[in-house]
C-alpha positions in Angstrom: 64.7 -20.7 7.3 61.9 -23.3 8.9 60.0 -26.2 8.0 57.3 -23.9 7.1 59.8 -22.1 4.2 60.6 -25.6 2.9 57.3 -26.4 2.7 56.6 -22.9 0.3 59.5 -23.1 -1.7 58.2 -27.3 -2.0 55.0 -26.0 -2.9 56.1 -23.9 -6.0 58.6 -25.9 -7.1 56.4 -29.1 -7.6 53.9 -26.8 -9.1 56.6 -25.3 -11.7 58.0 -28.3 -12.4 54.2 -30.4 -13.0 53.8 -27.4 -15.6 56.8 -27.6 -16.8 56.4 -31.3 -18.2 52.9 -30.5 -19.3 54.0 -26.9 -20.8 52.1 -23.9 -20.5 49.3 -25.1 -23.8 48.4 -27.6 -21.9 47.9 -26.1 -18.7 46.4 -22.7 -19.8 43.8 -24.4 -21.6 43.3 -27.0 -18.6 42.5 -24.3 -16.9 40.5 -22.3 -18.8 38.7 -25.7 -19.4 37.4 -26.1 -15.9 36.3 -22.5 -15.3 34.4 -22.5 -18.5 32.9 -25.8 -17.4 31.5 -24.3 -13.9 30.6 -21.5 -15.9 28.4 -23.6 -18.4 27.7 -26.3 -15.5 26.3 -23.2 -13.2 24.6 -20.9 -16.3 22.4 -23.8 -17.6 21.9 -26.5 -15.3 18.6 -25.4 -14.5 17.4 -25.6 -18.1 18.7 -29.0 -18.0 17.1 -30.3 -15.1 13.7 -29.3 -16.3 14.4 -31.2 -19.1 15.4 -34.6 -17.0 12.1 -33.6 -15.3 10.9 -37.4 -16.8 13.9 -39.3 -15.6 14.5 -38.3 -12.3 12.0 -37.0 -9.7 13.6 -35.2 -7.0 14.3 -31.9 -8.0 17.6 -31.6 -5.9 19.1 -35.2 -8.2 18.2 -33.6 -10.9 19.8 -30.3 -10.6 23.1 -32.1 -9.6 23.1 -34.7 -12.2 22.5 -31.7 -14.9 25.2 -29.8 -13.3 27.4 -32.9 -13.2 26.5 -33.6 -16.7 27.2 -30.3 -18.0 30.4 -29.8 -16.4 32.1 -33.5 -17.2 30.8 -32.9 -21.2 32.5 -29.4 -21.1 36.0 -30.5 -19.8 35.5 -33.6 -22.1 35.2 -31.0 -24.9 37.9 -29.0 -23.3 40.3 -32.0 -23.0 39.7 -32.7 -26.9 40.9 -29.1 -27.3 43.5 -29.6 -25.2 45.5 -32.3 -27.0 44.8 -31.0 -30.4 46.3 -27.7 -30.0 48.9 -29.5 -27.9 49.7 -31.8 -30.7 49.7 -28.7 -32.6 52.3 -27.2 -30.6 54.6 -30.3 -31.0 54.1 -29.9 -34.7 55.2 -26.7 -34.9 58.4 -27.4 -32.5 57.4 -24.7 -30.0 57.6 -27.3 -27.3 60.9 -25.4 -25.8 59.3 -22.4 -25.6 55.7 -23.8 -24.3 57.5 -25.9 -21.6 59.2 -22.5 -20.4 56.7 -20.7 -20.3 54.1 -23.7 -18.8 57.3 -23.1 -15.8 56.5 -20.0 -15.3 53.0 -20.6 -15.5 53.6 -23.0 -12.7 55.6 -20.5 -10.3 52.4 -18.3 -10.6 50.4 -21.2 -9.7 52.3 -22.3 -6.8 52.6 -18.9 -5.4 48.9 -18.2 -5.7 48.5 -21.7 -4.4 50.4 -20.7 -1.5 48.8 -17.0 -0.9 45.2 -19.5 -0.7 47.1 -21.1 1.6 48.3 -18.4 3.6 45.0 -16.9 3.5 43.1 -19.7 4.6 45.8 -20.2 8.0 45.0 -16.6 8.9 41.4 -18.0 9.7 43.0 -20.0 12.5 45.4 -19.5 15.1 48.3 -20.4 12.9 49.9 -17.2 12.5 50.4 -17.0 16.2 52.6 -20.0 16.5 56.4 -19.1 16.9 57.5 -21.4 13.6 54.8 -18.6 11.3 57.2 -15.8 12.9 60.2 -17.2 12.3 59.7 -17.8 8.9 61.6 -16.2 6.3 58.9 -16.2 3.3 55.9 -16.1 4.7 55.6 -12.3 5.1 55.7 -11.8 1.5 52.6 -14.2 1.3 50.9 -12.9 4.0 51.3 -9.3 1.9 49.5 -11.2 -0.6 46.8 -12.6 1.0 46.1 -9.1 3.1 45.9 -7.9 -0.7 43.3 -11.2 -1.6 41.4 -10.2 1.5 39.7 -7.5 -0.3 37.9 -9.6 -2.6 36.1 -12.1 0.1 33.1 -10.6 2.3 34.1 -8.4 5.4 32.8 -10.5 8.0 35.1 -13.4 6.8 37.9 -10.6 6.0 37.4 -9.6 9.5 38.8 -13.1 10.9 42.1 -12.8 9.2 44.8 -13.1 12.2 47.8 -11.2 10.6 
């Protein structure tokens, strides 16, 4: 084992251990609240902007403010959510079970944080270097991030170096 294994293992432990304070309530619906909010940010920000149309002139400001609008209000909303159903959870003395589970929500996390990772270094000449080789883990990401390749465009796909 490397620097670079230590680094992974680092990686998902941090991120297990961040969701394992938080539990997995909280971090599902954290989650869920800031793709909803570039959902709702991207889907209506036009509609929005035409409706600042009196406030601010340049149509470029006023496409990012309603964006920016749209997407703080939603994971405003989304934090509300959050601590009620968290608060919920406590109630109901599930908070064993939610912590568990928010650490096992955190080792998917960090590996899919690290297959990103692993991904992104295959754009460079990282994979080449003789500490990537040596590594004990990192084939098992690489695996992953050969499967993730599929879903980017071919020309980009075509970079990868492993």
């Amino acid at each position: 084992m490397n620097w670079l294994d230590f680094f992974i293992i680092g990686v998902i432990a941090v991120s297990a251990i961040i969701s394992l304070f938080r539990g997995f309530t909280k971090e599902a619906i954290s989650l869920a609240s800031w793709v909803i909010a570039f959902w709702v940010a991207l889907s209506f920000s036009a509609e929005l902007a035409a409706e600042l149309d009196g406030w601010i002139h340049s149509p470029t400001a006023r496409l990012a403010a309603a964006f920016a609008v749209l997407f703080v209000v939603t994971v405003i909303i989304g934090g509300v959510v959050n601590f009620l159903v968290s608060q919920l959870v406590e109630k109901t003395g599930l908070s064993g079970t939610d912590r568990a589970l928010g650490a096992v929500f955190g080792v998917v996390r960090g590996v899919l944080i690290v297959v990103i990772l692993t991904l992104l270094a295959g754009l460079t000449t990282l994979p080449q270097e003789s500490w990537w080789k040596h590594s004990t883990l990192i084939g098992s990401f690489e695996d992953g991030a050969l499967w993730l390749r599929r879903y980017i465009p071919d020309d980009l796909a075509g970079e990868i170096r492993f």
